[in-house]
C-alpha positions in Angstrom: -42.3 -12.5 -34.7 -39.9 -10.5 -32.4 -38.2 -12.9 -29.9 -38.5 -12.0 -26.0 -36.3 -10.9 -24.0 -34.7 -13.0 -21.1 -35.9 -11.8 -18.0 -33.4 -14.3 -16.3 -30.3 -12.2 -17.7 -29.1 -9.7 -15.3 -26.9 -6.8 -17.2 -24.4 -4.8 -15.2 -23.8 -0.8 -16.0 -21.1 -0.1 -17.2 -20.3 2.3 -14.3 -20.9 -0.4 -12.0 -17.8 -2.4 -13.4 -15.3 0.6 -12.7 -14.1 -0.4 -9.4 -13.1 -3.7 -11.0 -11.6 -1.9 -14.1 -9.3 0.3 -11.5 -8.3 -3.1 -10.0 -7.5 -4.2 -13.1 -5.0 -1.6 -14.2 -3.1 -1.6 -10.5 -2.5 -5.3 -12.2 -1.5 -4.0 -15.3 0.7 -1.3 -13.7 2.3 -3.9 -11.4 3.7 -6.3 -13.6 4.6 -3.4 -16.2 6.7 -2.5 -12.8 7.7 -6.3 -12.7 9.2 -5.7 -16.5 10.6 -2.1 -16.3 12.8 -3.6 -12.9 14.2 -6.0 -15.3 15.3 -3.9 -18.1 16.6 -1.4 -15.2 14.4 1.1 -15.8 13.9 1.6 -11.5 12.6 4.9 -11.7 9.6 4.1 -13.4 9.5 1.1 -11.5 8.9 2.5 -8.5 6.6 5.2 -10.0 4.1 2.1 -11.2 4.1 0.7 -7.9 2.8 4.2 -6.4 0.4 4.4 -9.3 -0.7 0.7 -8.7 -1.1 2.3 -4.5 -3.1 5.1 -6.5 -5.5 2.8 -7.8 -6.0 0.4 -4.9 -6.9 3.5 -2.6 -9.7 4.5 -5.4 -11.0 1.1 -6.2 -12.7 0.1 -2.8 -13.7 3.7 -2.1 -15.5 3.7 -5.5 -17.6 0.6 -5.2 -18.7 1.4 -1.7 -19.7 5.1 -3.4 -21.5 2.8 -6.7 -23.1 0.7 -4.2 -21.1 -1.9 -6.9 -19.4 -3.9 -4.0 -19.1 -7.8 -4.7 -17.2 -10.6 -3.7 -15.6 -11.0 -6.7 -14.3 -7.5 -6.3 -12.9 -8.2 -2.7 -11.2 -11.4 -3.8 -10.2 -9.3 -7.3 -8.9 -6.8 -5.1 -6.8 -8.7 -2.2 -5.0 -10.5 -5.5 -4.1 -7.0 -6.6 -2.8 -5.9 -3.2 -0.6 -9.7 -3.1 0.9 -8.5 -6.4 1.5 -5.2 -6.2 2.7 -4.5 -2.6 3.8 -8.3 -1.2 5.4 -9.4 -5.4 6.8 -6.4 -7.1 8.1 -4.2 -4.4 10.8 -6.7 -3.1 11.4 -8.1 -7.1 12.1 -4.6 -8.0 14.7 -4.1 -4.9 16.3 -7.4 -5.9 16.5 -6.3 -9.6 18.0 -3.2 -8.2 20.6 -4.3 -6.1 20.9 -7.5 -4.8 22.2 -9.6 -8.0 25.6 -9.7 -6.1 24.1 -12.1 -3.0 21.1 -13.7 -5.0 20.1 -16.1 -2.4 20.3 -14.6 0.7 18.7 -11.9 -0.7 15.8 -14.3 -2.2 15.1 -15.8 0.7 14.5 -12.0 2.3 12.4 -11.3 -0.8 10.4 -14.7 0.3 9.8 -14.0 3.7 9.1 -10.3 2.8 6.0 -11.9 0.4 5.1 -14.6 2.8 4.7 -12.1 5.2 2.7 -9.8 3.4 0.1 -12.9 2.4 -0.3 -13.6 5.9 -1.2 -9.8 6.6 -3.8 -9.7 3.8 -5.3 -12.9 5.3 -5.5 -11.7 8.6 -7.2 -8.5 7.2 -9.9 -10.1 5.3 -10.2 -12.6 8.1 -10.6 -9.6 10.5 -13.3 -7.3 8.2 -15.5 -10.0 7.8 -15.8 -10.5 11.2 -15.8 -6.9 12.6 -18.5 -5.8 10.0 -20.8 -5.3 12.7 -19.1 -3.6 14.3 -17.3 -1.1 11.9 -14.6 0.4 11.3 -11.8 0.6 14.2 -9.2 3.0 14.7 -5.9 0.7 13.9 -4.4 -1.8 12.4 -2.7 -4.1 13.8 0.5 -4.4 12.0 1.3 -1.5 9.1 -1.2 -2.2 6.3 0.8 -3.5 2.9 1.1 -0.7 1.1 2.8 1.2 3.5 4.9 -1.5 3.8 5.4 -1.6 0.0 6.2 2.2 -0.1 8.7 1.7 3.2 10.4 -1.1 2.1 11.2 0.6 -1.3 12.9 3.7 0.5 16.2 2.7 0.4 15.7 3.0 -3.9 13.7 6.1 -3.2 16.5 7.9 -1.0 18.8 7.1 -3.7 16.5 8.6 -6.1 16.4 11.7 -4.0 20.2 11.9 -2.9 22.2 10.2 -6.0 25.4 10.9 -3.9 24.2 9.1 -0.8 25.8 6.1 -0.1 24.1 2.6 -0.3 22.9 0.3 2.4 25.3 -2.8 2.3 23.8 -5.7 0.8 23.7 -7.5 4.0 21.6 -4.7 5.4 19.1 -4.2 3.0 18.2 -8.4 3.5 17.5 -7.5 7.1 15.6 -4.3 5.8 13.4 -6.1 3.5 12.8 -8.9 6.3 12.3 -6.5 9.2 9.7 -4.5 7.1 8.2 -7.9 6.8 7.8 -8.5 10.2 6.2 -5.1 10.6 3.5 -6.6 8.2 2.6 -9.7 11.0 3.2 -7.6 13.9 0.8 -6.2 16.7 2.3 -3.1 16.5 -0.8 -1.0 16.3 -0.6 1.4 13.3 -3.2 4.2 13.0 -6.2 3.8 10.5 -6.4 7.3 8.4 -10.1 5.9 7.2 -11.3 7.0 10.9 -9.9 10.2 11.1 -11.9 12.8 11.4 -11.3 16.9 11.0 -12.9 19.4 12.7 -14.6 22.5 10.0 -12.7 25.2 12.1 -9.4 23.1 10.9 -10.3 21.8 7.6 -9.1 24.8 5.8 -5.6 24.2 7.3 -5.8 20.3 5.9 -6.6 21.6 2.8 -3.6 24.0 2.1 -1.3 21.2 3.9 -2.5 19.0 1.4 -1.8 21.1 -1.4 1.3 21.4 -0.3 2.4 18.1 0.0 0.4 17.8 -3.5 3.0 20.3 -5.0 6.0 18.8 -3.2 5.2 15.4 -4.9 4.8 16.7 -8.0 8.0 19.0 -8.2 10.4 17.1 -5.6 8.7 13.9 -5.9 11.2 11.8 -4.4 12.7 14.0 -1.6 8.9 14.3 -0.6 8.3 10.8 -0.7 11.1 10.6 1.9 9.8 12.2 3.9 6.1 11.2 4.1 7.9 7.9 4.9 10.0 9.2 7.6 6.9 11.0 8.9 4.4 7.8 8.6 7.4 6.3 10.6 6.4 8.8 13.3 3.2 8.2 13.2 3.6 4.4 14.0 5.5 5.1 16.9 2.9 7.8 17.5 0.4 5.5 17.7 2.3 2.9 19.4 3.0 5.1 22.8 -0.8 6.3 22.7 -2.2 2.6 22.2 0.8 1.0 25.2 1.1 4.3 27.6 -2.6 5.7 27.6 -3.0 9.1 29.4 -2.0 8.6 33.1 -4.0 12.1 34.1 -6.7 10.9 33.3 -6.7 8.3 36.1 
C-alpha cells in the first residue's frame, strides 16, 4: 500500500523563496562588512554595504514580479534595511576613524541608528496605510539607504582623493548625527519608484545610465561622489518644488 499524500501540506517553489534568499545575503553581506571594518579592511567594507543596497533594491522588486510577497518577507526585509543601512554604516565609520573620541562618537553612532529605526517604522507604518491609495511621489525624510550611502562619504571621498584631508573628529559626530536627523525629517525627498520617462527620451536615459554604469565600474569611488553630491541636489530639488510651488501658475 502506497501512503497518501497530505493535501494539508502547502510546498513553496523554489523560485518563490528568492526574494527572501536576496534578503538573506544583504544579511550576510552586512555583517561580513561588520567584520572586514574591524580588521580594517574599509574598502571592502564599504563595497558590502553597496552590495547589501544592491540586494535590498532587487529583493522587493522581485517578489512583487513572483507574485511571492509575504509578511514574513516585509518583516525579513525591514530587519535587513535596520542592519545594513541604520547598524553597519555608522560601525564601519567608527571603526574607521573615531577610536580617538570613542564616546562621543558612540553616542553619534546611537542616535544615527535610533534615528534610522524610527524612519523604518514610520515607513511601514505609512505603506500599510497608504496601500489604497498607491504609491506617492516623496518621502518624507531621505529613505535609509541613501542615508547609509551619504553618511559613508566622508570614507568614500577619502577613497576617491587619498590626499584630501580628513573631517576633524568633532565634525564627523555632527555629520553622522545630522544625517540622522535627515532620516526623521519632513524634508520631502523625491521617490525615483514614480518617475516616469517619456519614449522620445528613453534613449537618452539609457546611454546616461551606461555611463554612470561605466563610471562606477572604472572610477567607482570618484563616481560615487558624485551621485551623492548630485542626490544632494536632488533633495533640495525637491525641497524648493514641494515649499515654493510654481507661482505662474496662479
Amino acid at each position: 500500500m502506497t501512503e497518501a499524500p497530505d493535501k494539508t501540506r502547502s510546498d513553496i517553489g523554489l523560485i518563490q523563496l528568492l526574494p527572501n534568499m536576496l534578503t538573506v545575503a544583504a544579511i550576510c553581506a552586512g555583517l561580513s562588512a561588520i567584520r572586514f571594518g574591524v580588521h580594517g579592511d574599509y574598502s571592502l567594507a564599504v563595497r558590502l554595504i553597496l552590495v547589501a543596497g544592491v540586494l535590498d533594491g532587487l529583493d522587493g522588486r522581485l517578489a512583487r514580479l513572483l507574485r511571492s510577497d509575504s509578511k514574513m518577507g516585509a518583516e525579513l526585509d525591514s530587519l535587513a534595511d535596520f542592519l545594513n543601512f541604520g547598524i553597519v554604516p555608522p560601525l564601519v565609520l567608527y571603526f574607521w576613524a573615531l577610536q580617538d573620541m570613542r564616546n562621543a562618537a558612540w553616542l553619534a553612532v546611537l542616535i544615527y541608528a535610533v534615528c534610522c529605526v524610527m524612519r523604518l517604522a514610520r515607513f511601514n507604518v505609512s505603506a500599510k496605510s497608504e496601500d489604497r491609495e498607491g504609491e506617492t511621489a516623496y518621502f518624507t525624510g531621505i529613505p535609509s539607504p541613501a542615508g547609509a550611502l551619504l553618511v559613508l562619504m566622508p570614507m568614500i571621498v577619502s577613497f576617491a582623493f587619498p590626499a584630501a584631508p580628513l573631517l576633524p573628529d568633532a565634525a564627523l559626530c555632527i555629520y553622522i548625527v545630522l544625517v540622522g536627523l535627515l532620516l526623521i525629517s519632513r524634508i520631502p525627498t523625491w521617490s525615483f519608484k514614480t518617475t516616469k520617462i517619456s519614449r522620445e527620451n528613453v534613449k537618452f536615459f539609457l546611454v546616461g545610465f551606461a555611463l554612470v554604469a561605466a563610471g562606477v565600474l572604472t572610477y567607482a569611488w570618484t563616481t560615487l561622489v558624485v551621485l551623492c553630491l548630485a542626490y544632494v541636489g536632488v533633495i533640495l530639488w525637491a525641497l524648493i518644488v514641494k515649499r515654493f510651488p510654481k507661482k505662474n501658475e496662479e
